[in-house]
N, C-alpha and C positions, 0 to 999 in steps of 0.2 A: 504494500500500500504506500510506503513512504517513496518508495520510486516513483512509484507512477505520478505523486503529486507532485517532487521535486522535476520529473521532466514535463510535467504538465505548466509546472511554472517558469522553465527555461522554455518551452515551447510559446509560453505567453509572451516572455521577454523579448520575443520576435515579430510578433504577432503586431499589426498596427494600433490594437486596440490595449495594449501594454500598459500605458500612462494612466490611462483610463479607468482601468484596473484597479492599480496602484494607489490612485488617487480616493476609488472609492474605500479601499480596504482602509486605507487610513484615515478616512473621515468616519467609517466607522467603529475603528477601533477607538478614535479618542471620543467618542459618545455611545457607545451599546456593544462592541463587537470586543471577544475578549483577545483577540489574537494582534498583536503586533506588525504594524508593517513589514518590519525589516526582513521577516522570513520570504516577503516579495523582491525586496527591493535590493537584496542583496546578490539569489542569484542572477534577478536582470541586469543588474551594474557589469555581475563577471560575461553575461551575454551579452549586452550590448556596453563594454569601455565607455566608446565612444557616445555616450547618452547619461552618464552617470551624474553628473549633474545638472540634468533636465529632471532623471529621475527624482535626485534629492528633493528637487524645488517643487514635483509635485506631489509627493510627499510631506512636505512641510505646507504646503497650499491645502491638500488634504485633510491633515491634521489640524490647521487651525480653523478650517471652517469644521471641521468634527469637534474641535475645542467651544467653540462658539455654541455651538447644538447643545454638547453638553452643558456648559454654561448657564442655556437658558433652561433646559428641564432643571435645573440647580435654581432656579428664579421661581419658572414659572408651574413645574412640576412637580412640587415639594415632594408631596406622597411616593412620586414615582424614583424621586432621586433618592428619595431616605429605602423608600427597598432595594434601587441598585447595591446601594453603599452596605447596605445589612447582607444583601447577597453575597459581597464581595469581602465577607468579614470585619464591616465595621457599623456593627448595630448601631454604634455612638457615635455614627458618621459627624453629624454637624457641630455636635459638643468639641470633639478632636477636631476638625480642621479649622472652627474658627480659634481655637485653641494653637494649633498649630500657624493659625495666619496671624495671630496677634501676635506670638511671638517671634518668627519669623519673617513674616510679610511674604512679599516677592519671592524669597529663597525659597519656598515651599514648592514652589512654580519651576523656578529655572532647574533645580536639584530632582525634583521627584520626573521634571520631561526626560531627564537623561538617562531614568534607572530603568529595568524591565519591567518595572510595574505597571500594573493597565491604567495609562495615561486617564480613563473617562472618570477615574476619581479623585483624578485631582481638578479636571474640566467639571464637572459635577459638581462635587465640593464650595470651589472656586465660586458659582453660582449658588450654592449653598449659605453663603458666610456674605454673600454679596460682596463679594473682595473686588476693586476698582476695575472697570470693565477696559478702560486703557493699558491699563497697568499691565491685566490678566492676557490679553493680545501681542505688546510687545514682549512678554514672556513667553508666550507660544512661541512667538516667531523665534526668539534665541536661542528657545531652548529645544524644541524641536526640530529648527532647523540644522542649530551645531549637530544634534545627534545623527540626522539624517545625512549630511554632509559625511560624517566621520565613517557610515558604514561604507557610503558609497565611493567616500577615497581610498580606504583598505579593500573594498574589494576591486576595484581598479587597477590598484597595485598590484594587491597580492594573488588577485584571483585564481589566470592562469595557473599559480606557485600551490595553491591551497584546493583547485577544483580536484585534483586526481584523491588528493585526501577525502577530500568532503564525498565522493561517486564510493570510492571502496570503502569506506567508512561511513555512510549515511544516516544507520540505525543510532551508532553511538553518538554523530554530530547532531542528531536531532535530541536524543537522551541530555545533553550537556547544552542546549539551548535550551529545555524546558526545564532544567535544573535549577541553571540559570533563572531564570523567569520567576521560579518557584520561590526559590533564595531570598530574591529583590521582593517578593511579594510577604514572606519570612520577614524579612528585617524590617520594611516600613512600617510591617503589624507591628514588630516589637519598640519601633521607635517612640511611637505614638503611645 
């Protein structure tokens, strides 16, 4: 199964409808969808070099209009965003993050866009605590964009160097990215 999806998504990264794609996975990951972009955006970078920062940008264009969505069910959804946030193991979602935003501000935003954690809780949230709606947008863009940028410059680089790994070893590269994810989703619980 893991094959078929990892060539189903280099076959994407060909495909003209690619961007497309890309751009929706990460509008919904930062408001409803639990999966991360980057498991798109990474093998398309190593398939198409030449596009990997077209990619980034619509990824990061992606995510903030998903940040934005999120956002507003954090406004205007209350009910719905206090069960995502209980779904997603933080019963005491609004307690902690305005908690979290008052004491950190901003850093909440720029720090939690770079981690594997599912982005739509801190875009939730963010609408949640009504944290400054300027404020909460230029930090999408920095922080999702640097993120989005840095996948797509390592695998530019390194792709060629890392695909023969990543094809004979797929099962474990996948185990060691949901680890990952796991971990990041581990530690924010415990920070909080």
């Amino acid at each position: 199964m893991l094959r078929k999806l990892y060539d189903w998504v280099l076959r994407l990264a060909a495909s003209r409808h690619a961007g497309l794609w890309l751009g929706v996975i990460a509008f919904a990951e930062a408001s409803v969808f639990p999966v991360p972009p980057d498991v798109m955006l990474a093998p398309m970078v190593y398939a198409r070099p030449e596009r990997a920062w077209r990619l980034a940008f619509i990824c990061t264009l992606g995510s903030l209009l998903g940040g934005v969505t999120g956002y507003a069910i954090g406004v205007f959804l209350q009910p719905l965003a206090l069960s995502i946030l209980t779904l997603f193991g933080h019963p005491e979602g609004l307690a902690e993050f305005q908690a979290a935003f008052g004491k950190w501000g901003i850093w909440v935003i720029l720090i939690k866009g770079l981690t594997p954690i599912p982005f739509k809780l801190v875009t939730i949230a963010s609408g949640l605590a009504r944290f400054n709606l300027p404020m909460f947008i230029g930090a999408v863009i920095i922080t999702r964009g640097l993120r989005f940028l840095i996948v797509a410059a390592l695998f530019k680089k390194f792709g060629p160097t890392i695909q023969p790994i990543i094809e004979r070893r797929l099962a474990l590269v996948t185990l060691i990215v949901v680890a990952v994810v796991i971990l990041g989703v581990l530690a924010a619980a415990l920070i909080h």
